[in-house]
Backbone as CSV, one residue per row, in Angstrom:
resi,resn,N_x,N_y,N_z,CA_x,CA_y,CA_z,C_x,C_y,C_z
1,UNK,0.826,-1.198,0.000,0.000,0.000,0.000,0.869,1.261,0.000
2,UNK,2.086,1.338,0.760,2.867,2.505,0.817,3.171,2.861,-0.690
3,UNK,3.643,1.949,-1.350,4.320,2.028,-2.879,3.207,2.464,-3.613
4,UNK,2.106,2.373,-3.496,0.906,2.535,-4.251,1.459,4.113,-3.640
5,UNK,1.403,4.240,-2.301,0.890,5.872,-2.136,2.279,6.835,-3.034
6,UNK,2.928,5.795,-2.733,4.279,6.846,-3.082,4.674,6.863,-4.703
7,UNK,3.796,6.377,-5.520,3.485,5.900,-6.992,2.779,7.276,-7.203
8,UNK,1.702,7.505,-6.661,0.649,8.076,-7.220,1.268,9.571,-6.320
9,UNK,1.431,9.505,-5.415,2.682,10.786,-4.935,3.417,11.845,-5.822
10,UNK,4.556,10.837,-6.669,5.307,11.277,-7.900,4.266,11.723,-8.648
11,UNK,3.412,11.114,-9.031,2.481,11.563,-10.537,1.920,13.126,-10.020
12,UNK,1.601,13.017,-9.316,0.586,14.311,-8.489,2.117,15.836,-8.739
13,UNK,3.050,15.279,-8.194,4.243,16.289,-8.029,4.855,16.462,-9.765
14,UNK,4.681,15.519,-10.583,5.265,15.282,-11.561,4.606,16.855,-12.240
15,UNK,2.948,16.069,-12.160,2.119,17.212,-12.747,2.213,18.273,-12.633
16,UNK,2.290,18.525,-11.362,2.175,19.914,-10.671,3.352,20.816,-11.401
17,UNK,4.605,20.024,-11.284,5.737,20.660,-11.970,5.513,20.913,-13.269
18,UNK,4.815,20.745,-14.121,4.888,20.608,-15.655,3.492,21.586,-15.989
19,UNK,2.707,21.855,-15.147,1.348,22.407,-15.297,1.829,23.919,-14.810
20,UNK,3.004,24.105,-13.789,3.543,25.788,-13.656,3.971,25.997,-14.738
21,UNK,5.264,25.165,-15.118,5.789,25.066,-16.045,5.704,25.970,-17.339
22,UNK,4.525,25.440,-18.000,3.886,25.107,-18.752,2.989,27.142,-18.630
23,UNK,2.541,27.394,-17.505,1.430,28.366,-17.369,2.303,29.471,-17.470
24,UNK,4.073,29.005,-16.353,4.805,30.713,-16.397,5.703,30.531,-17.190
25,UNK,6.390,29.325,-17.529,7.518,29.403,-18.640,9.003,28.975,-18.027
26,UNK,8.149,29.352,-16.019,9.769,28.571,-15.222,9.771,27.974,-14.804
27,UNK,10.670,27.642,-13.429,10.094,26.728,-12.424,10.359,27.860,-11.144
28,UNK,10.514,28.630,-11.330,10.408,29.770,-10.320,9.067,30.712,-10.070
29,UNK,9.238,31.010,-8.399,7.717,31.190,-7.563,7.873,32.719,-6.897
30,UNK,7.143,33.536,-7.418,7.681,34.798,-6.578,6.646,34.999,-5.188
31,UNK,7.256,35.496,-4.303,6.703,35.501,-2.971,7.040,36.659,-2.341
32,UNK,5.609,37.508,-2.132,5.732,38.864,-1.381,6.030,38.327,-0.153
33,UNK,6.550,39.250,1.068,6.879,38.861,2.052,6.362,40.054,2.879
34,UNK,6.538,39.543,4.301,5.090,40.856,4.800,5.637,41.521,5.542
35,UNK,7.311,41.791,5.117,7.284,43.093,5.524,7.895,43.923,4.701
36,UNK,7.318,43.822,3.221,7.508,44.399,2.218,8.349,43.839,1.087
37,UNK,9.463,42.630,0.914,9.990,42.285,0.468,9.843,41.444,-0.722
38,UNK,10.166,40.950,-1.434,9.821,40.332,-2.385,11.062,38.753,-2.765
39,UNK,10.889,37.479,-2.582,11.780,36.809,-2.604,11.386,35.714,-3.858
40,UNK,12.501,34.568,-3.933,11.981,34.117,-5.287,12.277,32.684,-4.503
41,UNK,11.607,31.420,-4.936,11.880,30.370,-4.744,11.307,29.066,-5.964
42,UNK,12.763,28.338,-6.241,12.399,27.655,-7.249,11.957,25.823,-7.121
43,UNK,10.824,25.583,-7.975,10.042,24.718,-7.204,10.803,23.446,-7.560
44,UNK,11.140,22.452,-6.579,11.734,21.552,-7.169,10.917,20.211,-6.917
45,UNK,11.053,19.087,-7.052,10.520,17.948,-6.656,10.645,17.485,-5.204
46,UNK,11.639,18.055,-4.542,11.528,17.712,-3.320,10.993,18.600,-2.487
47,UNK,10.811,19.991,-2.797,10.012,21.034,-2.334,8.587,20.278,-2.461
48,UNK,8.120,20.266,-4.041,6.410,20.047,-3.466,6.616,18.475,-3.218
49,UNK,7.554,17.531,-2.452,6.897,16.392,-1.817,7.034,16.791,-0.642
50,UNK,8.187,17.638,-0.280,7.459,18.381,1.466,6.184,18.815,1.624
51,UNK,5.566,19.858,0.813,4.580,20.509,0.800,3.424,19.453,0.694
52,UNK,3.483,18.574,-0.181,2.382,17.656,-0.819,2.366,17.034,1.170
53,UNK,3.536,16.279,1.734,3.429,14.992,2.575,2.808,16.367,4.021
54,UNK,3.484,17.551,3.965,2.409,18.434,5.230,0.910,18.850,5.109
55,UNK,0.650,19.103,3.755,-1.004,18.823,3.749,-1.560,16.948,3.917
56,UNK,-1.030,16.251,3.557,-1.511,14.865,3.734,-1.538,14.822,5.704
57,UNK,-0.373,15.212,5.976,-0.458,15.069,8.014,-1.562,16.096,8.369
58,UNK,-2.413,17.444,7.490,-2.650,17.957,8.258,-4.390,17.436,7.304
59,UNK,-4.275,17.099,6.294,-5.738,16.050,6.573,-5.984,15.154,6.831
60,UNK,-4.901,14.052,7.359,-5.103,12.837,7.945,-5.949,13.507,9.672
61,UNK,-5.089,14.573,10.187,-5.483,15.143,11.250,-6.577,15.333,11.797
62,UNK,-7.381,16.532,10.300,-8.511,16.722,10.429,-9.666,15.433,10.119
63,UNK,-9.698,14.826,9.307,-10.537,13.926,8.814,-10.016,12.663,9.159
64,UNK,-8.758,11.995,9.582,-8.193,11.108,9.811,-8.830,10.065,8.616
65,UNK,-7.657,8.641,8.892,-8.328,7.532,7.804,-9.473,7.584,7.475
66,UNK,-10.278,7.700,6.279,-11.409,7.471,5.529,-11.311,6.114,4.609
């Protein structure tokens, strides 16, 4: 079951990368910052599987196993 999750994991991140891609032309993310600043961060595959695996802990949380 893990390999299943971590199969369908990649595809989800694969996409994601190729669908910015694709919309801005980079793989770079601009980000106002709040106290006026402006910084840049470029999206990589291991960035959105952090991002992807902290929304999965924080809806397992809320909704737990379904």
């Amino acid at each position: 079951m893990n390999n299943l999750i971590s199969t369908y994991r990649r595809r989800i991140l694969k996409a994601a990368l190729l669908r910015h891609q694709r919309k801005t032309g980079s793989s770079l993310l601009v980000i106002k910052l709040n106290k006026g600043g402006i910084s840049t961060i470029e999206l990589t595959e291991i960035l959105l599987d952090g991002l992807l695996r902290k929304f999965e802990r924080l809806a397992l949380g809320e909704y737990g196993n379904v």
